[in-house]
C-alpha positions in Angstrom: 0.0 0.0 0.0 1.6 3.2 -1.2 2.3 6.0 2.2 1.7 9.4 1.0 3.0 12.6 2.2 1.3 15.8 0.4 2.8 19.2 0.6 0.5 21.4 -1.3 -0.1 25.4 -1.6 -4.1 24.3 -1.9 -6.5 27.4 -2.2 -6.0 29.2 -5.4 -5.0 27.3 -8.7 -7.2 24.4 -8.5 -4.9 22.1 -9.5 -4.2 21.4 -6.2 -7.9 20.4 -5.5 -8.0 18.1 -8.4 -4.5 16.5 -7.0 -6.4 15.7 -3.7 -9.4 14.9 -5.5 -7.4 11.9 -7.4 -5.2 11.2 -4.1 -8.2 10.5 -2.0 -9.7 7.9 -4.9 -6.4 6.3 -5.6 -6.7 2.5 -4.7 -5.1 1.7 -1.9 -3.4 4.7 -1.4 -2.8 6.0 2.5 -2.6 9.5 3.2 0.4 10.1 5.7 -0.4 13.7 6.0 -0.3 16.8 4.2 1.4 19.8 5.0 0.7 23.4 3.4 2.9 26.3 2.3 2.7 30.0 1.2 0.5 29.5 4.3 -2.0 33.1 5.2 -2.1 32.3 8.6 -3.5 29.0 8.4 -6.1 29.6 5.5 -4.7 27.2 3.3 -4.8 24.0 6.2 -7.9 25.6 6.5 -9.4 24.9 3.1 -7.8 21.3 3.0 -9.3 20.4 6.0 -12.7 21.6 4.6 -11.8 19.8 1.4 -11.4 16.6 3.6 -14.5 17.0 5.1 -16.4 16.9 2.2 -14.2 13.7 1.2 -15.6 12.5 4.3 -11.7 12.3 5.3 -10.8 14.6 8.3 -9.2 12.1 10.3 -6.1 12.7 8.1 -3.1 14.8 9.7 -3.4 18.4 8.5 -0.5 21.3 9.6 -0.1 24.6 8.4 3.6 24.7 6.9 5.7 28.2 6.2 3.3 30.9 6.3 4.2 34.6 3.7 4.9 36.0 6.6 8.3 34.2 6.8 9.4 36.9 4.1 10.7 34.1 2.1 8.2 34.1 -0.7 8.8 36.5 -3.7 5.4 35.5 -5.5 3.4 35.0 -2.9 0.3 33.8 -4.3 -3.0 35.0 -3.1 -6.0 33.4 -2.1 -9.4 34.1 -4.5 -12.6 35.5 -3.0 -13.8 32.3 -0.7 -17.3 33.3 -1.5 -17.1 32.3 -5.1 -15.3 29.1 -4.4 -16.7 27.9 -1.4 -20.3 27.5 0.0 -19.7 28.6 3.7 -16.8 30.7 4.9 -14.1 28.3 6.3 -12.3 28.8 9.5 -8.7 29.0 9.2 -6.2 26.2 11.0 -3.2 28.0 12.5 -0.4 26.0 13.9 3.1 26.2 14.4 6.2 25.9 11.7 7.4 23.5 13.8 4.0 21.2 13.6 4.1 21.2 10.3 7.9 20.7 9.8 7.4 17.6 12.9 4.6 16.5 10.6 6.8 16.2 7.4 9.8 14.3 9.0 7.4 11.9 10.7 6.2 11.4 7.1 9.7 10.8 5.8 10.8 8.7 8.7 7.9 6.3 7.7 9.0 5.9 4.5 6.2 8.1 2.2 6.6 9.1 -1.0 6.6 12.6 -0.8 4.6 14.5 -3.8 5.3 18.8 -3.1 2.9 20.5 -5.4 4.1 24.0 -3.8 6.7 25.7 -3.7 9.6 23.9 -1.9 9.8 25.7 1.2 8.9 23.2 4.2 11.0 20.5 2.4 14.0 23.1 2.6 13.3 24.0 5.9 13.2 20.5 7.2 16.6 20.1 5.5 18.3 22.9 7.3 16.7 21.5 10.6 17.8 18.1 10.0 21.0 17.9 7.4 20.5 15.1 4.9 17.0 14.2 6.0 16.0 14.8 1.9 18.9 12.7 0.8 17.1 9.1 1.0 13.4 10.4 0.8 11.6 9.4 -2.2 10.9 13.0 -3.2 8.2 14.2 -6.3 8.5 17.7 -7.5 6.2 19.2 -9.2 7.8 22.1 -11.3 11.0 23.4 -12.6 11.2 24.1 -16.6 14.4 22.3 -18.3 13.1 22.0 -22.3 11.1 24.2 -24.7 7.4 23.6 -24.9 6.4 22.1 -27.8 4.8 23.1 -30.6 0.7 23.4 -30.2 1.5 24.7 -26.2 2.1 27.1 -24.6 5.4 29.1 -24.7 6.4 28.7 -21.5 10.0 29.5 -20.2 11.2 29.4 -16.3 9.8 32.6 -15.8 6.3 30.6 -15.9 7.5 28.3 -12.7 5.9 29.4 -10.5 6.9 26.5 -7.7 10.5 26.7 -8.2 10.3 30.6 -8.7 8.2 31.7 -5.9 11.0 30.6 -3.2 14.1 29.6 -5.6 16.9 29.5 -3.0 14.4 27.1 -0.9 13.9 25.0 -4.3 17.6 25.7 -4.9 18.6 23.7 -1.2 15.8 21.0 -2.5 17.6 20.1 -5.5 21.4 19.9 -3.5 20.3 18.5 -0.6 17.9 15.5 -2.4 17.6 13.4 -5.6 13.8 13.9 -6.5 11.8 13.4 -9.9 11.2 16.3 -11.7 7.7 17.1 -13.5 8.4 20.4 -15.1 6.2 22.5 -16.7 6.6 21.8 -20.2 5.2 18.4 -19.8 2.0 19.6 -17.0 0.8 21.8 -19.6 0.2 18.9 -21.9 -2.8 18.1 -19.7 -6.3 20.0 -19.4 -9.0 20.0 -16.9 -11.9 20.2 -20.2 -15.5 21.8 -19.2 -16.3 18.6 -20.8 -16.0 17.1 -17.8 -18.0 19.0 -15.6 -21.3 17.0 -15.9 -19.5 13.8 -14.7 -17.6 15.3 -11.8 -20.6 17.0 -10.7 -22.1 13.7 -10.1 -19.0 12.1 -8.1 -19.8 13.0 -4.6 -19.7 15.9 -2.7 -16.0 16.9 -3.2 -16.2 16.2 -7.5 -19.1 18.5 -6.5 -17.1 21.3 -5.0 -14.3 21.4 -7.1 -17.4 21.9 -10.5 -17.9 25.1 -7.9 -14.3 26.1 -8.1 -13.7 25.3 -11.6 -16.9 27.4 -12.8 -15.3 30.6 -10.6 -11.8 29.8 -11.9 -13.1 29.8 -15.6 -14.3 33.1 -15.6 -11.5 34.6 -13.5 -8.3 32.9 -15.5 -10.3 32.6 -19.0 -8.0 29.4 -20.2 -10.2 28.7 -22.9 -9.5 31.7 -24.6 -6.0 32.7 -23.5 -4.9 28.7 -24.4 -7.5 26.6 -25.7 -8.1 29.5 -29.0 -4.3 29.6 -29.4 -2.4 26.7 -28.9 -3.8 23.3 -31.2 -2.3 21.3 -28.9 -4.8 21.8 -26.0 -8.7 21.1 -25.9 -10.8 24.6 -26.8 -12.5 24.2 -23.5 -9.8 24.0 -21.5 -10.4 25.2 -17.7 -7.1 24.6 -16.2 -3.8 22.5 -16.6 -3.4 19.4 -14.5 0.0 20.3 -13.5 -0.5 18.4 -9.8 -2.2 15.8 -10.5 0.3 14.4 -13.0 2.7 14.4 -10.9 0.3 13.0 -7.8 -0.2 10.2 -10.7 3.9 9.8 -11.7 5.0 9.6 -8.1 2.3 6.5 -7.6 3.2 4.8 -11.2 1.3 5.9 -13.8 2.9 4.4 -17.0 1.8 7.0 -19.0 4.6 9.5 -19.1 8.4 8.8 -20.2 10.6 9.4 -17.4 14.6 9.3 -17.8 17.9 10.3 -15.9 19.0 13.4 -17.0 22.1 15.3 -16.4 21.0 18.8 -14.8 22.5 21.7 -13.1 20.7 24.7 -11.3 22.3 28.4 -10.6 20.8 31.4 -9.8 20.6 34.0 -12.2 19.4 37.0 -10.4 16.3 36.2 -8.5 15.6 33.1 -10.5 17.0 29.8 -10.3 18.2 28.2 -13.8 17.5 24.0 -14.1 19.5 23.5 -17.2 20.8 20.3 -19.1 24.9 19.8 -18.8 26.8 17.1 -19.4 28.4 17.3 -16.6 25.2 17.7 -14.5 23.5 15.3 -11.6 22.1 13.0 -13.2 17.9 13.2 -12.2 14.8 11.7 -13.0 13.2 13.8 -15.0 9.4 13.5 -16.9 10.3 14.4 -20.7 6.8 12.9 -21.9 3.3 12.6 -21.5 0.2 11.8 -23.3 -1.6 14.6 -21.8 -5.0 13.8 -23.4 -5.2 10.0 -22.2 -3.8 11.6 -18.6 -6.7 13.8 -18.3 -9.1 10.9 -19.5 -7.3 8.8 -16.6 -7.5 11.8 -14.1 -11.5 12.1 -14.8 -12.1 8.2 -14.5 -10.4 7.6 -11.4 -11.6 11.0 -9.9 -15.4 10.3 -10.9 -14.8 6.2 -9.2 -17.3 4.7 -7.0 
């Protein structure tokens, strides 16, 4: 049975949701706990406990992780109006850095895979609190941009990362200190979350239910369909969102739909940003350079809409 650790910046993109959503319906999967970052004094924790409650999951561990506060976080990603994407206002669930960060290595010392769909900034501060803790944990990353986009996606370059970006010297202490998988952005952006599947999810349950709600509010905020799915043939015209996180929620438990392979890499800082480039003399990492996107999001939808 797969042990799961999730450290997520849930409560804006809804990618995040529709990680949890596939997480929680995954076959035998057990949830070790999740931690949150880019934390607004405990909103995040917050919404995933509400999340879980709807899942009819809130015995799982929940802790509120590094909070912007910190002053670490140069995007700090806000939170959207909690009125358009929830039905009731949800408390907040404050707790201490050292909770979360206790949570985390409790995680690790059990032996979880650990899937961060966030930026990287608990994982980095557990590493400076306990030096080569990252070194033997089976780590998933979502982010980081190493290749060109394709042709029919987006143009993407690193400046689009926003989970490396938002804290690169924590995502910087990540990639020294560890040896995760990488799922960078050129490859998430292969996948859509279609308005085509609305209908279905909105008969899944009560947490399919609420993430139709968020999707709907996202739709007419971020208008994917026609900043992406008018201009790049590669995507679905009714796109409503990538699936950046749940790819890599679906590559860290085995999906066999994507092509990983050990590439040489390097990272520097350039300025403010951090650089994850190919060099032959680079580490070598595991790195996703393919996907099906289409038959992912087909797979995200079954599994998500399971009974």
């Amino acid at each position: 049975m797969p042990l799961v650790h999730l450290d997520t910046d849930l409560g804006g993109d809804i990618d995040d949701m529709c990680a949890l959503a596939l997480l929680l319906r995954w076959p035998g999967v057990e949830l070790a706990g999740i931690t949150t970052v880019t934390e607004h004094e405990g909103k995040r924790a917050g919404y995933v406990r509400e999340a879980l409650r709807f899942a009819g999951r809130d015995d799982l561990p929940v802790a509120a992780g590094a909070d912007v506060g910190l002053g670490r976080f140069r995007l700090e990603g806000g939170l959207p109006p909690e009125d358009q994407y929830w039905p009731e206002p949800v408390p907040a669930a404050p707790g201490s850095l050292e909770s979360a960060l206790d949570l985390l290595e409790r995680s690790i010392g059990r032996g979880a895979i650990v899937i961060g769909i966030g930026p990287c900034t608990n994982l980095a501060l557990l590493e400076a609190r306990r030096p080569g803790i990252l070194r033997e944990a089976r780590l998933f990353l979502m982010g980081g941009c190493v290749r060109p986009a394709p042709a029919g996606f987006p143009a993407w370059d690193f400046t689009m990362d926003y989970n490396v970006q938002a804290d690169a010297a924590a995502a910087q202490a990540v990639l020294d200190a560890s040896t995760p998988t990488l799922i960078p952005i050129e490859i998430t952006e292969r996948t859509a979350l279609r308005r085509a599947y609305l209908p279905a999810l909105r008969r899944a349950g009560p947490l399919a239910a609420l993430l139709v709600r968020q999707a709907a509010a996202f739709a007419a905020s971020e208008r994917m369909e026609e900043r992406y799915g008018r201009t790049c043939a590669g995507l679905p015209a009714d796109i409503v969102n990538f699936l950046h996180d749940p790819l890599a929620v679906a590559i860290a438990l085995g999906w066999e739909g994507a092509v990983v392979e050990r590439v040489p890499l390097a990272w520097r800082m350039d300025g403010d940003w951090l650089r994850i480039e190919e060099r032959p003399d680079g580490r070598p990492t595991p790195l996703v350079t393919a996907v099906d996107g289409a038959r992912f999001a087909e797979f995200w939808l079954d599994r998500v809409t399971s009974t």
